[in-house]
ChimeraX commands (.cxc) that place a marker at each C-alpha (Angstrom):
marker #1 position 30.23,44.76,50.82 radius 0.5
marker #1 position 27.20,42.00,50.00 radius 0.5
marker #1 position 27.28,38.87,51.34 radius 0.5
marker #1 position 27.72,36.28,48.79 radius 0.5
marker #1 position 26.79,32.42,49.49 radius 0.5
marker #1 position 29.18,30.02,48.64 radius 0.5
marker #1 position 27.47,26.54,46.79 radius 0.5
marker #1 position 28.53,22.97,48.00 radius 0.5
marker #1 position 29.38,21.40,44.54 radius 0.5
marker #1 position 27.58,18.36,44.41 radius 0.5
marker #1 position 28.14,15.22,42.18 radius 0.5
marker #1 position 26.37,16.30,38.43 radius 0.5
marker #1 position 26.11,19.73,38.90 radius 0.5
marker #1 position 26.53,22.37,36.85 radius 0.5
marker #1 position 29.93,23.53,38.47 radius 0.5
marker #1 position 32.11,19.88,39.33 radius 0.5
marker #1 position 34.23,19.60,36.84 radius 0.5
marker #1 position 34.91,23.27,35.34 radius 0.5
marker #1 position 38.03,25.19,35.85 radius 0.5
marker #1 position 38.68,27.68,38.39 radius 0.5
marker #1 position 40.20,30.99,36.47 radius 0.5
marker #1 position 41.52,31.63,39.90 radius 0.5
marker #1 position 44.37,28.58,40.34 radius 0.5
marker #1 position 43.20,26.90,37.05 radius 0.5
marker #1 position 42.36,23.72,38.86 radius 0.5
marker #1 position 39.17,21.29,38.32 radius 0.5
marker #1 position 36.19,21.87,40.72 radius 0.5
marker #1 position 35.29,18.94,42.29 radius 0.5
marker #1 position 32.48,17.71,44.06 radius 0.5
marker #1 position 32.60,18.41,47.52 radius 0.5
marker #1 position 34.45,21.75,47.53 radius 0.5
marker #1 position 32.68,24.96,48.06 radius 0.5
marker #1 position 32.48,27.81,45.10 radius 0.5
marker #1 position 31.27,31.27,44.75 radius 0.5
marker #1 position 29.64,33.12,41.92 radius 0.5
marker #1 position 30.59,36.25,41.13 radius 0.5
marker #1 position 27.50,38.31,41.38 radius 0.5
marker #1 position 28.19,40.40,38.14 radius 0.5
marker #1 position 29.67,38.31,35.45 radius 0.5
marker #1 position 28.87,35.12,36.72 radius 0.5
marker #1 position 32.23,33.70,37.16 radius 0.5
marker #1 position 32.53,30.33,39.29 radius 0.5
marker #1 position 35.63,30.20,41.51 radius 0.5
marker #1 position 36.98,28.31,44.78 radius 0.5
marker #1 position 35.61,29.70,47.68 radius 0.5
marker #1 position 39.35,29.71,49.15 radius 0.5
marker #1 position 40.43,31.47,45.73 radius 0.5
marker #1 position 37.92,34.33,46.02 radius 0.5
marker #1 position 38.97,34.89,49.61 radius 0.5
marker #1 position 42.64,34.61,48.91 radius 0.5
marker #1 position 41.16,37.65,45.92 radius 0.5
marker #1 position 40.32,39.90,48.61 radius 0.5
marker #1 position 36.54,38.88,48.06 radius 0.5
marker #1 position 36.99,39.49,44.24 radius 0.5
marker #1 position 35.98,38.75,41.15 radius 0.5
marker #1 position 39.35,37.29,39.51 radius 0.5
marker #1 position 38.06,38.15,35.94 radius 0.5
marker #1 position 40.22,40.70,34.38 radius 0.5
marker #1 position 37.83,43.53,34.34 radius 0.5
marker #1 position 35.15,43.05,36.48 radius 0.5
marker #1 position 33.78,45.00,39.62 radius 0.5
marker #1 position 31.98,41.92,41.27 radius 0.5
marker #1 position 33.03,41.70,44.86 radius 0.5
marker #1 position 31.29,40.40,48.12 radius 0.5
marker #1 position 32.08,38.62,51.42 radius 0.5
marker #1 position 31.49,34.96,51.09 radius 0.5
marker #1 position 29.37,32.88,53.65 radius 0.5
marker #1 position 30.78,29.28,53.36 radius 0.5
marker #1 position 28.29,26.80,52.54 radius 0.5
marker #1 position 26.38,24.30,54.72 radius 0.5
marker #1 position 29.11,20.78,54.35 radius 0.5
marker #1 position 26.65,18.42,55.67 radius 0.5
marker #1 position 27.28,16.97,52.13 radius 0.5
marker #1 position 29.69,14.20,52.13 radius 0.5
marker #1 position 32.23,14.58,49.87 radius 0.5
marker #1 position 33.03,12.18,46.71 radius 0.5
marker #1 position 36.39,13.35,46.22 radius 0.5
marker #1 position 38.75,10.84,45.28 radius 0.5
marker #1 position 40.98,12.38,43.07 radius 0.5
marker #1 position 44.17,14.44,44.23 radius 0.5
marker #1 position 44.28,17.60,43.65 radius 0.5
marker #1 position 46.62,19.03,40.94 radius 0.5
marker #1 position 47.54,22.85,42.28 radius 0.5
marker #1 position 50.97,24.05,43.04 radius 0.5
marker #1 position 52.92,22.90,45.91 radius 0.5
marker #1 position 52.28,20.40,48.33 radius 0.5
marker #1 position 49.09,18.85,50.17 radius 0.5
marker #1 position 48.18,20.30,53.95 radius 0.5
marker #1 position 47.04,17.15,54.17 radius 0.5
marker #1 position 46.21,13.93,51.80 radius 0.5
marker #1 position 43.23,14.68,48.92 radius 0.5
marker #1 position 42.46,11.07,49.15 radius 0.5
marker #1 position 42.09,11.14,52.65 radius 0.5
marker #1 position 38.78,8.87,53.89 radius 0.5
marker #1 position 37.38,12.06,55.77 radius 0.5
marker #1 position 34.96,12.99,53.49 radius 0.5
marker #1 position 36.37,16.17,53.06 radius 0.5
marker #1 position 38.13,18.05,49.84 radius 0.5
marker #1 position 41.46,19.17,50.12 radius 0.5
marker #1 position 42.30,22.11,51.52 radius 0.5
marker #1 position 43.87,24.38,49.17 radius 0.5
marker #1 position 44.46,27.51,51.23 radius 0.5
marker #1 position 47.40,26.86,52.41 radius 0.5
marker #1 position 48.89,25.31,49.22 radius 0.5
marker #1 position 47.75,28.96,47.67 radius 0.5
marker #1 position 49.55,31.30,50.51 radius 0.5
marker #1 position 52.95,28.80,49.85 radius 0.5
marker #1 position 52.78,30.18,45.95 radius 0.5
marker #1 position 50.95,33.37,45.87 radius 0.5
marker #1 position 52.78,35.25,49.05 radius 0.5
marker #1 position 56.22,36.33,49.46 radius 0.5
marker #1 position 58.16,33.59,51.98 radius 0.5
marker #1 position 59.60,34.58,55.42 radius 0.5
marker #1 position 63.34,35.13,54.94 radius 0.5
marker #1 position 65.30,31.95,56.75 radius 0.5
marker #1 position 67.02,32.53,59.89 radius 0.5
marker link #1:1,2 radius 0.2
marker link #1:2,3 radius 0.2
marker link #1:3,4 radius 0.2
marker link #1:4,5 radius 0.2
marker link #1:5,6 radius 0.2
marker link #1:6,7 radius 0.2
marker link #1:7,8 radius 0.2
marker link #1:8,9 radius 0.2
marker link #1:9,10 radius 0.2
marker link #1:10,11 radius 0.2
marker link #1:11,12 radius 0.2
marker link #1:12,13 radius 0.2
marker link #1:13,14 radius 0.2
marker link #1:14,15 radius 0.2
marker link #1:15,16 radius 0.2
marker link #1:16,17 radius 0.2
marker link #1:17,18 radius 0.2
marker link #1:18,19 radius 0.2
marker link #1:19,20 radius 0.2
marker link #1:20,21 radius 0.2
marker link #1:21,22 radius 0.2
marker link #1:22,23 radius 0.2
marker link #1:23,24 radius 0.2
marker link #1:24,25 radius 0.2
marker link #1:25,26 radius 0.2
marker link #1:26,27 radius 0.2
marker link #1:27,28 radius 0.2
marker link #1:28,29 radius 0.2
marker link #1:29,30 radius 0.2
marker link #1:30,31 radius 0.2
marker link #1:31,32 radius 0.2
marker link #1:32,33 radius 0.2
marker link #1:33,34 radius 0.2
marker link #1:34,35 radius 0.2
marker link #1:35,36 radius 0.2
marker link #1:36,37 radius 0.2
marker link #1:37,38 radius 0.2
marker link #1:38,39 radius 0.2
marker link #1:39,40 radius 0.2
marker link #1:40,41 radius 0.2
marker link #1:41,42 radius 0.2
marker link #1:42,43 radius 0.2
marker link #1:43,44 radius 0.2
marker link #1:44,45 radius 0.2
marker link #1:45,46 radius 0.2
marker link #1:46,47 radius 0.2
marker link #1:47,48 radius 0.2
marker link #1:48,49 radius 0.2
marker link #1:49,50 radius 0.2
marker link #1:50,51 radius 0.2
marker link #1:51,52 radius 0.2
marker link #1:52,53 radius 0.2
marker link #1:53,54 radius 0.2
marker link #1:54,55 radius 0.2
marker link #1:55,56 radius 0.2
marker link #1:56,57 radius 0.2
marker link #1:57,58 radius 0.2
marker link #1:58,59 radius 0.2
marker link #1:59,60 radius 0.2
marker link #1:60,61 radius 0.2
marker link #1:61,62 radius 0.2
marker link #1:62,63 radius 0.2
marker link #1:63,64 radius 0.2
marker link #1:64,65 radius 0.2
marker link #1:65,66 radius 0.2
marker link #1:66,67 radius 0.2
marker link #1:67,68 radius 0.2
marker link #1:68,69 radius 0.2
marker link #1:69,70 radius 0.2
marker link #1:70,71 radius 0.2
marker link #1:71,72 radius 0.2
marker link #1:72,73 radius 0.2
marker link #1:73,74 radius 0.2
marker link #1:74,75 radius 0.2
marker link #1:75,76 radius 0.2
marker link #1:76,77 radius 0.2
marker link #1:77,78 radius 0.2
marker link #1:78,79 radius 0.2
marker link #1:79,80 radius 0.2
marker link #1:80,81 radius 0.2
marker link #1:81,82 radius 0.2
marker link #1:82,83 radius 0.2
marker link #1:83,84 radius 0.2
marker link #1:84,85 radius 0.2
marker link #1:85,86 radius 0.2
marker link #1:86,87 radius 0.2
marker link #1:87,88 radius 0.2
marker link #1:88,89 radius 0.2
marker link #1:89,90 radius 0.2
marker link #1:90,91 radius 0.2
marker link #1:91,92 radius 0.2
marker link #1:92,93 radius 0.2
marker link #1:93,94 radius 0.2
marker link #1:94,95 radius 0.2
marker link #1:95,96 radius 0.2
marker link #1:96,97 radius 0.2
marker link #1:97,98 radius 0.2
marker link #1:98,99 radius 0.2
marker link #1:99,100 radius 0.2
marker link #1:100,101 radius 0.2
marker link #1:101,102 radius 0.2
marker link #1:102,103 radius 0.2
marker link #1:103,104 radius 0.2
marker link #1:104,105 radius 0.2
marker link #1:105,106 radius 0.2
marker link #1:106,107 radius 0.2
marker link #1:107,108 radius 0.2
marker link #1:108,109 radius 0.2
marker link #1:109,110 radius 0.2
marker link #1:110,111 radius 0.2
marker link #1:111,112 radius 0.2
marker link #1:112,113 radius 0.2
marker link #1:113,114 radius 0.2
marker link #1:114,115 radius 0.2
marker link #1:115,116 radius 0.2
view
C-alpha cells in the first residue's frame, strides 16, 4: 500500500472549514486530514484510518497508509466538535490540541460489548 501524508490544517487553508464525507463534520484548524490520492477527496485522518486506509467516496479505489502529520502547529480550535456521541475529552480544552474523535467514532461505528 503507498504511504500517504496526512496535512496539519492550518488557519485559512484550503481544507478548515469543509466537510468530512467520512463523519460529515467541519474540518477545523488544527486537526490532521488526508487526501485521497485518486479523486482527491479530503477526510479526517482518524476517519480514513477508521476506513481501513480508504477512500470513503462511493466508488473509488484510492487507498494508502497514512503518516500523521508533523503537530508542532498549535492548534486554534475553539469550537466543540459536533460528531456523534460524547467527547474523550473536552474540544475546548486549553491544550492546544483538536479533539480526538477516534474514540467517539469506534462508540458509533462498531458493534458494543454485550453487558455482563
Amino acid at each position: 500500500m503507498k504511504p500517504l501524508q496526512a496535512q496539519l490544517v492550518i488557519p485559512g487553508s484550503e481544507h478548515e472549514d469543509r466537510t468530512c464525507i467520512y463523519c460529515h463534520e467541519v474540518i477545523l484548524s488544527g486537526e490532521q486530514v488526508v487526501t485521497c490520492p485518486l479523486d482527491r477527496t479530503v477526510v479526517h485522518l482518524e476517519c480514513w484510518t477508521h476506513n481501513l486506509n480508504r477512500c470513503p467516496s462511493s466508488g473509488c479505489a484510492g487507498r494508502g497508509e497514512p503518516i500523521a502529520a508533523s503537530t508542532t502547529e498549535p492548534s486554534t480550535t475553539t469550537r466543540p466538535s459536533r460528531l456523534r456521541g460524547s467527547l474523550t475529552r473536552d474540544a475546548n480544552a486549553s491544550d492546544g490540541q483538536p479533539p480526538d474523535r477516534s474514540s467517539r467514532l469506534r462508540g458509533t461505528l462498531l458493534p458494543r460489548e454485550p453487558k455482563s
